[in-house]
gemmi code that builds the backbone of each chain (N, CA, C; Angstrom):
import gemmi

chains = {
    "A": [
        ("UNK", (-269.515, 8.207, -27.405), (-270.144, 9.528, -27.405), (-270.931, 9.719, -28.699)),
        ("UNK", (-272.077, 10.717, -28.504), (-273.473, 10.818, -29.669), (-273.015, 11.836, -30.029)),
        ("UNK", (-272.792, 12.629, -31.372), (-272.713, 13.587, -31.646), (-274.434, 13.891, -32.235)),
        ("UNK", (-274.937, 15.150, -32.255), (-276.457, 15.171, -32.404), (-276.777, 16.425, -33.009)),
        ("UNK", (-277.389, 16.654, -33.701), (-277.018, 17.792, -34.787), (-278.945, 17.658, -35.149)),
        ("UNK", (-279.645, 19.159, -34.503), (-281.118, 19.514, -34.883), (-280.999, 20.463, -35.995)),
        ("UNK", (-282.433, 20.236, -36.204), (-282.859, 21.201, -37.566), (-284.251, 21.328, -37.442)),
        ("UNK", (-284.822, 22.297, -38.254), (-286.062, 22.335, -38.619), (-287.197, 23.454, -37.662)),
        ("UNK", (-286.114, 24.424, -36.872), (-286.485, 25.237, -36.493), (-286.985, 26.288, -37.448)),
        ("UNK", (-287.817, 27.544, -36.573), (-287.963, 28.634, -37.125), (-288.777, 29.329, -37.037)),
        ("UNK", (-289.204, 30.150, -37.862), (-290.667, 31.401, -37.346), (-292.089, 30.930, -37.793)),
        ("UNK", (-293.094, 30.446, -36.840), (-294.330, 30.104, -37.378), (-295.215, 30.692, -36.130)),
        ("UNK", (-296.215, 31.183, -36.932), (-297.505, 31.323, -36.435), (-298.478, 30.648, -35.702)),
        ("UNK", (-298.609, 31.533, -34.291), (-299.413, 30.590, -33.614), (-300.769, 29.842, -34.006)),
        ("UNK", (-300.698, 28.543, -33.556), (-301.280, 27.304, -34.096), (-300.849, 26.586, -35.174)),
        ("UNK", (-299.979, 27.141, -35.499), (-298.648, 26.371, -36.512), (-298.251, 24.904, -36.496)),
        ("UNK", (-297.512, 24.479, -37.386), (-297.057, 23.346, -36.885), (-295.442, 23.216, -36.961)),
        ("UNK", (-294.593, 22.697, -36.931), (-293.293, 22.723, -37.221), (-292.490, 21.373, -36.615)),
        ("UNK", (-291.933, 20.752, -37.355), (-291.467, 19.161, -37.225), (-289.917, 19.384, -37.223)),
        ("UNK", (-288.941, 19.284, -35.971), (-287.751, 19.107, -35.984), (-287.325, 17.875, -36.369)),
        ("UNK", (-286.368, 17.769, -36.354), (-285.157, 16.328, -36.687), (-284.249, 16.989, -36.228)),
        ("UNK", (-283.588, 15.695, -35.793), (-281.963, 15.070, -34.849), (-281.402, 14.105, -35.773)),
        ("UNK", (-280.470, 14.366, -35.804), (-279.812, 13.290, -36.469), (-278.339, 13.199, -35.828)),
        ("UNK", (-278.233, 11.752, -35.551), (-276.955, 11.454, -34.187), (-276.468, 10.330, -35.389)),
        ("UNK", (-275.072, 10.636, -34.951), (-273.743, 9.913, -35.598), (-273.080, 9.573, -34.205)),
        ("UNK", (-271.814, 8.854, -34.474), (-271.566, 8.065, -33.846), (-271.916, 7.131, -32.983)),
        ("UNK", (-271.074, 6.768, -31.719), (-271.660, 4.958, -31.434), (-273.288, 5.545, -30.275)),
        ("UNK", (-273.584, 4.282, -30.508), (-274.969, 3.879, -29.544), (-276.856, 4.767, -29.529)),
        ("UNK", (-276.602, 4.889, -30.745), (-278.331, 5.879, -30.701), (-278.884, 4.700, -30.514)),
        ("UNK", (-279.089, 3.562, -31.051), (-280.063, 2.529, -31.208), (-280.303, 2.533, -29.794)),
        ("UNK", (-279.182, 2.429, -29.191), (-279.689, 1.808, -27.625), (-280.243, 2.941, -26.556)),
        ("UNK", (-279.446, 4.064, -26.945), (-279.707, 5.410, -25.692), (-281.558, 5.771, -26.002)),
        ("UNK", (-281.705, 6.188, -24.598), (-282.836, 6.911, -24.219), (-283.143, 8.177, -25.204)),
        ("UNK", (-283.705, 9.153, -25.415), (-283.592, 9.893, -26.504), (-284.921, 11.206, -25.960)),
        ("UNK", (-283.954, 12.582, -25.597), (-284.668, 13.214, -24.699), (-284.709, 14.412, -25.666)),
        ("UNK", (-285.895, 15.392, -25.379), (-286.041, 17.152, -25.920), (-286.100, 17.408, -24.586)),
        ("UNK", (-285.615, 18.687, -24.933), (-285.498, 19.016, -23.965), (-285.136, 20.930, -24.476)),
        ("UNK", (-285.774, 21.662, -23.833), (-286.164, 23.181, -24.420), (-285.845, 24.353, -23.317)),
        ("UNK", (-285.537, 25.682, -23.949), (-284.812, 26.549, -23.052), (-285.713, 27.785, -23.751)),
        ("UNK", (-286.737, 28.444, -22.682), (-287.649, 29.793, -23.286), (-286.213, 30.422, -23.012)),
        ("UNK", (-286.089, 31.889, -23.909), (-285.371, 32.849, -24.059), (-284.848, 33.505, -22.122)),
        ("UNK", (-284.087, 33.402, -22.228), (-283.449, 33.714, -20.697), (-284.185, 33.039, -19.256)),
        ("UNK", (-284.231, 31.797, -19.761), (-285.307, 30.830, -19.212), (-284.654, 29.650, -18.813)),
        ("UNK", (-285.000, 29.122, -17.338), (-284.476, 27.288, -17.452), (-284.350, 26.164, -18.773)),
        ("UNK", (-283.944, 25.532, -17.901), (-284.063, 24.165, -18.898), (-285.548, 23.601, -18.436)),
        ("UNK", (-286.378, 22.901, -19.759), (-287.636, 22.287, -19.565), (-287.574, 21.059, -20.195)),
        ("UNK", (-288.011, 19.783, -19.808), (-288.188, 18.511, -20.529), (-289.335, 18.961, -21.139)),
        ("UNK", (-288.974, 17.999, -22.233), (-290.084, 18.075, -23.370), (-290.785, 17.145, -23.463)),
        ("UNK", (-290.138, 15.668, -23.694), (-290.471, 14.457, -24.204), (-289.089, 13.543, -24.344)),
        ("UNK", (-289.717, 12.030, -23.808), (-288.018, 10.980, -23.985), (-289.179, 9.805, -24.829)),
        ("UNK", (-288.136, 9.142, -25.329), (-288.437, 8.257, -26.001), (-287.425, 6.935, -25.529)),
        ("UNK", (-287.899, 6.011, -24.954), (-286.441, 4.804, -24.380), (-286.548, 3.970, -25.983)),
        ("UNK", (-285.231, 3.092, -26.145), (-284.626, 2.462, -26.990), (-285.579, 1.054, -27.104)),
        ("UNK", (-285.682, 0.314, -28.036), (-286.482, -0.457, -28.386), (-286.506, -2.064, -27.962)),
        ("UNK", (-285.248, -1.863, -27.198), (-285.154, -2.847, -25.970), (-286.267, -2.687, -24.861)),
        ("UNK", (-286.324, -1.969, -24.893), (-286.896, -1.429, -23.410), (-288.537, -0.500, -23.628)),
        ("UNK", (-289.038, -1.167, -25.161), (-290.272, -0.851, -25.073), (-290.924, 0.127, -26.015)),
        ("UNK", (-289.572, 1.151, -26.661), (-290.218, 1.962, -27.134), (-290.904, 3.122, -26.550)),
        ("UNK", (-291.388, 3.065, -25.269), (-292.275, 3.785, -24.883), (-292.105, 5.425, -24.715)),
        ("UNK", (-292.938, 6.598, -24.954), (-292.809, 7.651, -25.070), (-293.513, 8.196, -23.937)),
        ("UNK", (-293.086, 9.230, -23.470), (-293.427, 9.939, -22.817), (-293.386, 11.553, -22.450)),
        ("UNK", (-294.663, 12.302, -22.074), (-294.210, 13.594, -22.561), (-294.569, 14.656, -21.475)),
        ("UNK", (-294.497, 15.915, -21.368), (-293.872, 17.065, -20.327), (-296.059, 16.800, -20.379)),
        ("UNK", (-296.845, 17.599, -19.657), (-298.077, 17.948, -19.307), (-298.304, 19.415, -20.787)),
        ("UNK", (-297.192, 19.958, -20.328), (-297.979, 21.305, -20.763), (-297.576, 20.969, -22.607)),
        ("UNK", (-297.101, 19.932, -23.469), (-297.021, 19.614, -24.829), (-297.974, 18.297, -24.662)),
        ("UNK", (-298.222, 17.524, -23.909), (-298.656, 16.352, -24.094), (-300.529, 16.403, -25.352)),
        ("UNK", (-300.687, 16.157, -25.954), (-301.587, 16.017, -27.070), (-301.533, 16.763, -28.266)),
        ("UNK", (-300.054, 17.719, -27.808), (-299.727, 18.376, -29.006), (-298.419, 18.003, -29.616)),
        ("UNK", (-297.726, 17.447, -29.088), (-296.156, 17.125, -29.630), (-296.361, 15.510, -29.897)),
        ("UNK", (-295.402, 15.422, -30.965), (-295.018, 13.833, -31.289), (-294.073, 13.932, -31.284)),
        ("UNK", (-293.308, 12.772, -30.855), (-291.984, 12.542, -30.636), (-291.880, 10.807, -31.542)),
        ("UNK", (-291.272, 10.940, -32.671), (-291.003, 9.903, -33.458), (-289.682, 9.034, -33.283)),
        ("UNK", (-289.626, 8.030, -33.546), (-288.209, 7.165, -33.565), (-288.255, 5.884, -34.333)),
        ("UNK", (-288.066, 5.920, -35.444), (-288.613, 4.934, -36.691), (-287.086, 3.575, -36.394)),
        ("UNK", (-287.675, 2.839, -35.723), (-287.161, 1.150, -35.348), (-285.411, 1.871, -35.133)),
        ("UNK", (-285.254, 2.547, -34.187), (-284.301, 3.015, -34.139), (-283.169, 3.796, -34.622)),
        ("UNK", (-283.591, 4.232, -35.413), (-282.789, 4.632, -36.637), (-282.484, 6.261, -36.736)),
        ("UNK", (-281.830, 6.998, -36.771), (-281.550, 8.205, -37.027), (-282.019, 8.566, -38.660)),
        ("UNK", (-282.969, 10.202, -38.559), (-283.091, 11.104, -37.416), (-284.754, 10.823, -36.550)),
        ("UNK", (-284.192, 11.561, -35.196), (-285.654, 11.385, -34.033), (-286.054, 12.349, -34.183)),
        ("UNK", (-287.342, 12.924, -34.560), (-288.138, 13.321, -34.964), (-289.274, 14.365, -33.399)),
        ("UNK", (-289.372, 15.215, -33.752), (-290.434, 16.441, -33.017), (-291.233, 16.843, -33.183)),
        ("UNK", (-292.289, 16.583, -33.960), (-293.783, 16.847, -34.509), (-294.785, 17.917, -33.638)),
        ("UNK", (-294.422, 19.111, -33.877), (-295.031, 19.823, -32.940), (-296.481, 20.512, -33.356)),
        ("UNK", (-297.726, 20.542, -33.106), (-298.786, 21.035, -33.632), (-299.666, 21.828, -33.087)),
        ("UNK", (-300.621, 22.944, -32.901), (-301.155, 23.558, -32.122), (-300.233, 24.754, -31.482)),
        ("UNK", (-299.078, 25.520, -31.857), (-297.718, 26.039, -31.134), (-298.696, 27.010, -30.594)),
        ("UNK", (-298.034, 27.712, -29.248), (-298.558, 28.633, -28.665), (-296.979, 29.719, -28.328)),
        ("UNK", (-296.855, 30.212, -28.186), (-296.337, 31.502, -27.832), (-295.196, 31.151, -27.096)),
        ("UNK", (-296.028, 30.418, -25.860), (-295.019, 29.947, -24.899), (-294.371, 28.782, -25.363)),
        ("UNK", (-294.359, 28.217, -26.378), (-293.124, 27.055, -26.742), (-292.215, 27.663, -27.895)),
        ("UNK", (-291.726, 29.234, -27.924), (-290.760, 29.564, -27.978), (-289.300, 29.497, -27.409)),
        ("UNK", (-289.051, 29.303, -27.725), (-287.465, 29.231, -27.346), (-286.460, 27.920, -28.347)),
        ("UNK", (-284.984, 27.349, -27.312), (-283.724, 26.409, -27.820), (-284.790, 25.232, -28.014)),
        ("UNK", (-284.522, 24.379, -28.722), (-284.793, 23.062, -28.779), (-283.704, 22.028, -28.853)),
        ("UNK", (-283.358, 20.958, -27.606), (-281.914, 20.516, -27.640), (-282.488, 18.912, -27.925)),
        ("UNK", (-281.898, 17.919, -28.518), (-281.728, 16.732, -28.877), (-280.800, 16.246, -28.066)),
        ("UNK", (-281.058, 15.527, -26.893), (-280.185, 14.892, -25.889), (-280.379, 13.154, -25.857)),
        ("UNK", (-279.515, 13.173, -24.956), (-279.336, 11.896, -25.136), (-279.000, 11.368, -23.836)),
        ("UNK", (-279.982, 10.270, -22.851), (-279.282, 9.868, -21.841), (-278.072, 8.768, -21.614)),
        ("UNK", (-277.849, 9.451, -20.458), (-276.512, 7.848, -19.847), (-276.541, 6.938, -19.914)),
        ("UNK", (-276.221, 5.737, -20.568), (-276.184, 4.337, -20.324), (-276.264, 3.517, -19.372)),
        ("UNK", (-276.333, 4.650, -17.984), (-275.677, 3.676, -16.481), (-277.121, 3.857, -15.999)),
        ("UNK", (-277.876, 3.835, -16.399), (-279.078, 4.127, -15.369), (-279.333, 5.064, -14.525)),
        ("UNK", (-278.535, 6.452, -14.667), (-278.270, 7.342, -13.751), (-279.230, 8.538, -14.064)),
        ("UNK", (-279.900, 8.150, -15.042), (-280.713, 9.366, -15.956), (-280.619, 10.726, -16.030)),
        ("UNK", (-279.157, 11.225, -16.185), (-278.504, 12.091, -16.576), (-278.819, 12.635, -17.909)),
        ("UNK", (-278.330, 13.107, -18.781), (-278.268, 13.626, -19.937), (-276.652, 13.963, -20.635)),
        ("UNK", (-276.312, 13.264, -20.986), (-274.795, 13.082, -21.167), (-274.482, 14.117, -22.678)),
        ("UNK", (-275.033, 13.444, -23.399), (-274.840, 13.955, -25.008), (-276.124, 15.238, -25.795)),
        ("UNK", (-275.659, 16.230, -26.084), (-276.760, 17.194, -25.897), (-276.134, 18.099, -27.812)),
        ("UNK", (-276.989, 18.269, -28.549), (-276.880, 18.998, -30.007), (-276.910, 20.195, -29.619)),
        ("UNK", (-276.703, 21.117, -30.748), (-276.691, 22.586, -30.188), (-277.804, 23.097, -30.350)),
        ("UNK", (-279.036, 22.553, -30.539), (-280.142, 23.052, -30.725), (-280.764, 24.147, -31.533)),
        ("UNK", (-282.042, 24.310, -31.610), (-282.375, 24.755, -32.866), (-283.585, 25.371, -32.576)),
        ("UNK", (-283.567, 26.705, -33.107), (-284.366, 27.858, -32.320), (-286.095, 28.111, -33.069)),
        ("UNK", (-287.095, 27.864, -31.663), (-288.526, 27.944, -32.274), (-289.299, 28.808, -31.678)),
        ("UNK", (-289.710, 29.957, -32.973), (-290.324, 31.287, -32.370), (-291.716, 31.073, -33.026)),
        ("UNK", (-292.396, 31.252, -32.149), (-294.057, 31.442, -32.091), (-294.983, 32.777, -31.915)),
        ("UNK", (-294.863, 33.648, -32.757), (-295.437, 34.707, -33.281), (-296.389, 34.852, -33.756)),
        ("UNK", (-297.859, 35.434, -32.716), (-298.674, 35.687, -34.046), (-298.798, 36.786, -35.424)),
    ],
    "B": [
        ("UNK", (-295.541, 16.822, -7.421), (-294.481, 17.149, -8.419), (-293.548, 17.401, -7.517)),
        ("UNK", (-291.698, 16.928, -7.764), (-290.717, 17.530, -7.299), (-290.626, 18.671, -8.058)),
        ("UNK", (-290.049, 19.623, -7.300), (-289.935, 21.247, -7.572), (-287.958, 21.431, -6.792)),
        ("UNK", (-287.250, 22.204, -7.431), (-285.890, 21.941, -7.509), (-285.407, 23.546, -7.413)),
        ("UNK", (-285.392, 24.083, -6.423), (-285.103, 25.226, -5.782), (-283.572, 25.594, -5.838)),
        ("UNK", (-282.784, 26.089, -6.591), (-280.980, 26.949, -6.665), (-280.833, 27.882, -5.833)),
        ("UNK", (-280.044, 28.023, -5.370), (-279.697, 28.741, -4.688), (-278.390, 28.947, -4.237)),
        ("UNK", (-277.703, 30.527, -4.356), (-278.313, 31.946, -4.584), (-278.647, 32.027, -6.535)),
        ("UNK", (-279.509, 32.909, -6.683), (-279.763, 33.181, -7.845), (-278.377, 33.565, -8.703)),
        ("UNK", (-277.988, 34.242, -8.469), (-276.595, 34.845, -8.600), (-275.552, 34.862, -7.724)),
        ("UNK", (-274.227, 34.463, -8.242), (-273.086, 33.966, -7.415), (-272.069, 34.909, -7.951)),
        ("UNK", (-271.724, 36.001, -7.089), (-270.331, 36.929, -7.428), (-269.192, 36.323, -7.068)),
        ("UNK", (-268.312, 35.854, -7.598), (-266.956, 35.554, -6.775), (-265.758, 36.112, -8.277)),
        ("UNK", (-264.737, 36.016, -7.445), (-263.681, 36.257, -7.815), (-262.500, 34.576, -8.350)),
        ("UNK", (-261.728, 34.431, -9.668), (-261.392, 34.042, -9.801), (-260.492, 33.480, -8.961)),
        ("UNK", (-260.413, 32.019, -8.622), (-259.132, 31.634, -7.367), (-260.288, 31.039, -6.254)),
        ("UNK", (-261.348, 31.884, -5.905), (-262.337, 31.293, -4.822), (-262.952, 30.138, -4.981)),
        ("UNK", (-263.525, 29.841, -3.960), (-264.891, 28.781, -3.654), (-265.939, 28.737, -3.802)),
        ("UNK", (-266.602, 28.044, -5.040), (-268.224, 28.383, -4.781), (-268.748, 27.391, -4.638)),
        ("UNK", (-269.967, 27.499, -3.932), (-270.767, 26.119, -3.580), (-271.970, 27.109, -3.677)),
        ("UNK", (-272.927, 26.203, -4.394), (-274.208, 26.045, -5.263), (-274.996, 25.092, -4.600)),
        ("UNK", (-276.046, 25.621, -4.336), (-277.043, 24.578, -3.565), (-278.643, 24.565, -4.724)),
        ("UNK", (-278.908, 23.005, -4.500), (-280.118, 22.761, -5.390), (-280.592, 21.942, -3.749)),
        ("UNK", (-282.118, 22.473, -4.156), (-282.991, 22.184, -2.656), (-284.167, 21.489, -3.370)),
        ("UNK", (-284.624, 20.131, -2.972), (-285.708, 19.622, -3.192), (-286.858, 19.478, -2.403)),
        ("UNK", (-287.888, 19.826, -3.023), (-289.172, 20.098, -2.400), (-289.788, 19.283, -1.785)),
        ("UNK", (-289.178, 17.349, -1.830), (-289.627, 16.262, -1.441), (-288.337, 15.456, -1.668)),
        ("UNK", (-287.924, 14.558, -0.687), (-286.942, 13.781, -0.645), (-286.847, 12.815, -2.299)),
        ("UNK", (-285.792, 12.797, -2.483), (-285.244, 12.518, -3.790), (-284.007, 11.157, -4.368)),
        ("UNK", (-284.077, 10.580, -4.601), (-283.270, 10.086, -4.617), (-281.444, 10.205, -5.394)),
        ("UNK", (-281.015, 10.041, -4.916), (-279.725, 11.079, -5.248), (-279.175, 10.127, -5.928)),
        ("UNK", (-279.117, 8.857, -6.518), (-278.932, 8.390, -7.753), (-279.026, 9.382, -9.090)),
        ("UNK", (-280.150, 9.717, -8.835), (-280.642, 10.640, -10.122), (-280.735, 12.389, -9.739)),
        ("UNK", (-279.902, 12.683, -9.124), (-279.645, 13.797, -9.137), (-278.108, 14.241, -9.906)),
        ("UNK", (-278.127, 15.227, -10.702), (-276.998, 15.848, -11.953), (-277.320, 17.129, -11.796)),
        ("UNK", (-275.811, 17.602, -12.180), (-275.519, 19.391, -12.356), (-275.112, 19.500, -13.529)),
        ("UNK", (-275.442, 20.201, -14.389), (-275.288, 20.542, -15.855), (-274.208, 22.061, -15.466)),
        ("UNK", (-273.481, 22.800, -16.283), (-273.124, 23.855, -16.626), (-272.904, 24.279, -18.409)),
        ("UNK", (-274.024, 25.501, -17.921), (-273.898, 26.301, -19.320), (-273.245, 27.284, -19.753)),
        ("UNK", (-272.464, 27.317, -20.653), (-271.663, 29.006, -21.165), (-272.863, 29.705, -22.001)),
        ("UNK", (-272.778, 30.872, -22.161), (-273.739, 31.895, -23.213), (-273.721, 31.080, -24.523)),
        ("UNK", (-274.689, 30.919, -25.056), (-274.545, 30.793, -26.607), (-274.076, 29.175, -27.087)),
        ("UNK", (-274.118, 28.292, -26.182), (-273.810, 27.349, -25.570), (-274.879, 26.035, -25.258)),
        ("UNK", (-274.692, 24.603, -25.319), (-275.759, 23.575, -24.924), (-275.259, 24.037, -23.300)),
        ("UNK", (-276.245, 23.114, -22.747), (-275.373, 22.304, -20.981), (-274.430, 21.122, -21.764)),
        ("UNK", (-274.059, 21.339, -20.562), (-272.576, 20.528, -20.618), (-273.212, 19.690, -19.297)),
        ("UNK", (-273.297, 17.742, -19.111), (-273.080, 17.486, -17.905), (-272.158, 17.408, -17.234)),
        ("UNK", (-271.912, 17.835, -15.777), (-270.772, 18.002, -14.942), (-270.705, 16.886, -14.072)),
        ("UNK", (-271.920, 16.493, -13.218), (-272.047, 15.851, -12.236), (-273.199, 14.770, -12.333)),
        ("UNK", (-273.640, 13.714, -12.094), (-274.647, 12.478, -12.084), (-274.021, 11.322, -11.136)),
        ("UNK", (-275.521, 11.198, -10.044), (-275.452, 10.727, -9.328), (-274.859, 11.398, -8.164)),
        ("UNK", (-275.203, 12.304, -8.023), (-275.364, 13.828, -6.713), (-273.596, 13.782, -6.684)),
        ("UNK", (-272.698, 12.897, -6.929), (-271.407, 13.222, -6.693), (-270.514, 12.534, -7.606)),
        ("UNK", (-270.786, 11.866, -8.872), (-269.547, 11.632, -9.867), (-269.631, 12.466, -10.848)),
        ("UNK", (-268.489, 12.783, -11.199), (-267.805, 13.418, -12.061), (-267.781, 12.885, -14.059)),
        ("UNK", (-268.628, 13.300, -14.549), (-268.543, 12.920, -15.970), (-267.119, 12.802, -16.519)),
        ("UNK", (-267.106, 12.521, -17.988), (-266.107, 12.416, -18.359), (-265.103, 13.720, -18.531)),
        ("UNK", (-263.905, 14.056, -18.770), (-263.565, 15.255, -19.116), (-263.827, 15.954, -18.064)),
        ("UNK", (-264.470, 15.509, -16.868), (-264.790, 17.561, -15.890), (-263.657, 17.524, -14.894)),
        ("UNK", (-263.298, 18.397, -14.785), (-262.075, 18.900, -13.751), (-262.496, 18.067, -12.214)),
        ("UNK", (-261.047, 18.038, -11.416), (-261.460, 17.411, -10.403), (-261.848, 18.639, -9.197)),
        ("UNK", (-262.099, 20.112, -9.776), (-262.390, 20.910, -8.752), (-263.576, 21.071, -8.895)),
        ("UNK", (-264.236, 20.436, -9.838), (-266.228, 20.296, -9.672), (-266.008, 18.714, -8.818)),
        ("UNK", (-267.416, 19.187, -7.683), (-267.618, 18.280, -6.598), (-268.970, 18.158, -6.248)),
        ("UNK", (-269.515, 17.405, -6.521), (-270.980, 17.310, -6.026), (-271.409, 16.637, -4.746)),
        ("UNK", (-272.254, 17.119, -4.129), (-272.171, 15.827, -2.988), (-274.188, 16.407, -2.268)),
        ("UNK", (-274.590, 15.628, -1.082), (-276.057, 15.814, -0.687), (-276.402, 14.540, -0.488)),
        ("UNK", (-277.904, 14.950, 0.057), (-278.478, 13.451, -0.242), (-280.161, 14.119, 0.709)),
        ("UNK", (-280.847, 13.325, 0.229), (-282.579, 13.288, 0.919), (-282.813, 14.748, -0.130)),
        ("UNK", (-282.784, 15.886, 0.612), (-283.322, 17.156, -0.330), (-282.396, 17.936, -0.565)),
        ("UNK", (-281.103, 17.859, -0.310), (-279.886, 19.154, -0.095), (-278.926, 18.619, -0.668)),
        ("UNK", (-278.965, 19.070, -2.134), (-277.482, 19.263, -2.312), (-276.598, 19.851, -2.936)),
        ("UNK", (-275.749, 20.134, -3.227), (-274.796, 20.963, -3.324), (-273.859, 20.536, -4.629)),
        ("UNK", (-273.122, 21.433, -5.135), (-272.006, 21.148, -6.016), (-270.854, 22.440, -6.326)),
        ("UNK", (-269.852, 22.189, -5.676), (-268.623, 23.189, -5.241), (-267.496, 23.280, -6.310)),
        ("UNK", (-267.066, 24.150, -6.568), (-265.993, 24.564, -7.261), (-264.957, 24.673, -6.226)),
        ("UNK", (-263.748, 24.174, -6.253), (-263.088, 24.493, -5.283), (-262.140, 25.836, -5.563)),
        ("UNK", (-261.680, 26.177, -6.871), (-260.857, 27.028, -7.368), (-261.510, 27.334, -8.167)),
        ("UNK", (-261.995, 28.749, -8.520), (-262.593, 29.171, -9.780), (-261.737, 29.394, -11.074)),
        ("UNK", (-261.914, 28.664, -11.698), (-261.090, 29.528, -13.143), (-262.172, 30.344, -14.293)),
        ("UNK", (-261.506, 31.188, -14.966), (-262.293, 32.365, -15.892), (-263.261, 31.549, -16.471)),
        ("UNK", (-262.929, 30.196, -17.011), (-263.854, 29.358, -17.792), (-265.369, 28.788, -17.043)),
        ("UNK", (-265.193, 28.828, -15.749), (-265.812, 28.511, -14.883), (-267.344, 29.355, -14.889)),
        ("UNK", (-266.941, 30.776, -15.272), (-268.699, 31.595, -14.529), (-269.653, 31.540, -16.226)),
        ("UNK", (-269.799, 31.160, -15.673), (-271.463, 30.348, -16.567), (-272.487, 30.482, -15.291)),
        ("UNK", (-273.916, 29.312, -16.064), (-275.113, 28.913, -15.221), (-275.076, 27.393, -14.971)),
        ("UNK", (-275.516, 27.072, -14.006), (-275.677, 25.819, -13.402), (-276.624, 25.393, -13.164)),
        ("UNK", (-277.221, 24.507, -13.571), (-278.598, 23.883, -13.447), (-278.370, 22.325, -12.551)),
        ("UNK", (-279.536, 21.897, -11.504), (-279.732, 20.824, -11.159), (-280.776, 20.712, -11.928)),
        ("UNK", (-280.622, 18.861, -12.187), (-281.952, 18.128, -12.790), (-281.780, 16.682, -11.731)),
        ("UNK", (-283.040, 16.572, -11.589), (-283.897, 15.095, -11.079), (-284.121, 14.588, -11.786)),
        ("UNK", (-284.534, 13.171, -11.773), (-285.168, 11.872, -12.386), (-286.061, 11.462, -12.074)),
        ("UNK", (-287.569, 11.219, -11.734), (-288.546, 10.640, -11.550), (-289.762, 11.429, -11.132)),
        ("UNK", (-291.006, 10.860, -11.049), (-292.232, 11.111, -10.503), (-292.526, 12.182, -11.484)),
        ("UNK", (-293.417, 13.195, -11.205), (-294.029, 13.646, -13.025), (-293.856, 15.383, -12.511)),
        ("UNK", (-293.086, 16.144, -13.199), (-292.434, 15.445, -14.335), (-291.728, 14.418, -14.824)),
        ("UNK", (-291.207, 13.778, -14.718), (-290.003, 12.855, -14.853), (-288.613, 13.449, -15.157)),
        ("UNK", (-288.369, 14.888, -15.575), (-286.991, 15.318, -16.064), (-287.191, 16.697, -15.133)),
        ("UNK", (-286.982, 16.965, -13.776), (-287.107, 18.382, -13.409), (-285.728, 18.956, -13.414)),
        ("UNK", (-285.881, 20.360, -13.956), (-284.817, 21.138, -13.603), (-284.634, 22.214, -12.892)),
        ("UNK", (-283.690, 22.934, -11.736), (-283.869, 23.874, -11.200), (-283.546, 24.988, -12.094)),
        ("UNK", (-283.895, 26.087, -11.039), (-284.508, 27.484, -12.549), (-282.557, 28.021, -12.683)),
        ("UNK", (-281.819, 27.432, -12.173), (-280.535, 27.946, -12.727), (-279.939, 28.845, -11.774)),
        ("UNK", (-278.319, 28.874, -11.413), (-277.394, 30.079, -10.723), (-276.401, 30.172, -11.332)),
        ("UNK", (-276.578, 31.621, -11.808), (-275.385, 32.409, -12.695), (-274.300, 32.712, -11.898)),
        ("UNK", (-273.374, 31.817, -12.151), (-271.864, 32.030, -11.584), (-271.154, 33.304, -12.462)),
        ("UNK", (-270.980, 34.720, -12.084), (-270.453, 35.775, -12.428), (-269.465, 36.216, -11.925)),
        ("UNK", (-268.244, 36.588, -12.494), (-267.113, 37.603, -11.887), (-267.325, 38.380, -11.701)),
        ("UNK", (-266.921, 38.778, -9.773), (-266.548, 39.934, -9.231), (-265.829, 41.160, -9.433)),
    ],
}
model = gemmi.Model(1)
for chain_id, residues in chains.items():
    chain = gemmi.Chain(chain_id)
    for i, (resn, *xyz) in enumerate(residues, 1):
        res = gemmi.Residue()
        res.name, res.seqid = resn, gemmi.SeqId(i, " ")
        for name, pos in zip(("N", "CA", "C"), xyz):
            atom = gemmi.Atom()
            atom.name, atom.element = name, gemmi.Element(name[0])
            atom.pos, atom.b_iso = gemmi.Position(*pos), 0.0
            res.add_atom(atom)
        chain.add_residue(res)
    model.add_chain(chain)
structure = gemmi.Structure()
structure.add_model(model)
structure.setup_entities()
């Protein structure tokens, strides 16, 4: 099990920028999938962006409505994974959670931080 | 896009009852990658269910998931107080790649 612990939330102005970090302890970050994943204020759950493990490519991938504005970092595996958010609009207020998928191929979301809150105010 | 429909929005029951929670998909799905999360207030999700019917680690054996093609479901058989939270289904594939349904608030009667 990942324990996963965000930061780097907070109050910025639209067109802002604001860069979270995750930082996961215990066994297996190197290898797990590595998901955001965001909750507007009395709102669903929304994918954000995953990043797979460096076995498997590295490759990133991201939601439509962040895609040319969010980076999603993961430096040769290593804790913390990184959220580079730029351009903020209003609507990417809300939780920001640092998850983590299943090992079994089931693409679940097993291991989840308590997330870390981003308000977009002009 | 798969689109991931809950249903009822809100679930009244009484501690001791049965609830069954339905997540409806907008296009046949593969139920490998179908999971039920449950959230408390103030709270991450918690996963409950992956793979439309196993049971994560730690979850009671009165969470039950089960479905398959676009319908499926995940039942409480006995409610306990700890139980009324929100419940979310999520999918795996095609774009988005991570969908989630918009959530059913399990509330005491």
């Amino acid at each position: 099990e990942m324990q996963l612990v965000e930061s780097g939330g907070g109050l910025v102005k639209t067109g802002g920028s604001l860069r979270l970090s995750c930082v996961a302890s215990g066994s297996g970050f190197g290898n797990a999938w590595m998901i955001w994943v965001r909750q507007a204020p009395g709102k669903g759950l929304e994918w954000v962006g995953r990043v797979k493990n460096k076995d498997d490519g590295g490759t990133i991938d991201y939601a439509a409505p962040v895609k040319g504005r969010f980076t999603i970092s993961r430096d040769d595996s290593k804790t913390p994974l990184y959220l580079q958010m730029n351009s903020l609009k209003a609507e990417d207020t809300g939780m920001y959670y640092c998850t983590a998928e299943r090992s079994d191929g089931s693409h679940s979301i097993d291991d989840w931080g308590q997330g870390t809150l981003v308000t977009v105010s002009s | 896009e798969i689109v991931l429909t809950q249903s009822p929005g809100t679930l009244s029951l009484s501690p001791g009852e049965r609830a069954s929670l339905s997540c409806r998909a907008s296009q046949r799905v593969n139920g490998n990658y179908l999971a039920w999360y449950q959230q408390r207030p103030g709270q991450a999700p918690r996963l409950l269910i992956y793979g439309a019917s196993s049971r994560a680690t730690g979850i009671p054996d009165r969470f039950s998931g089960s479905g398959s093609g676009t319908d499926f479901t995940l039942t409480i058989s006995r409610l306990e107080p700890e139980d009324f939270a929100v419940y979310s289904c999520q999918h795996y594939g095609g774009s988005p790649l991570y969908t989630f349904g918009q959530g059913t608030k399990l509330e005491i009667k």
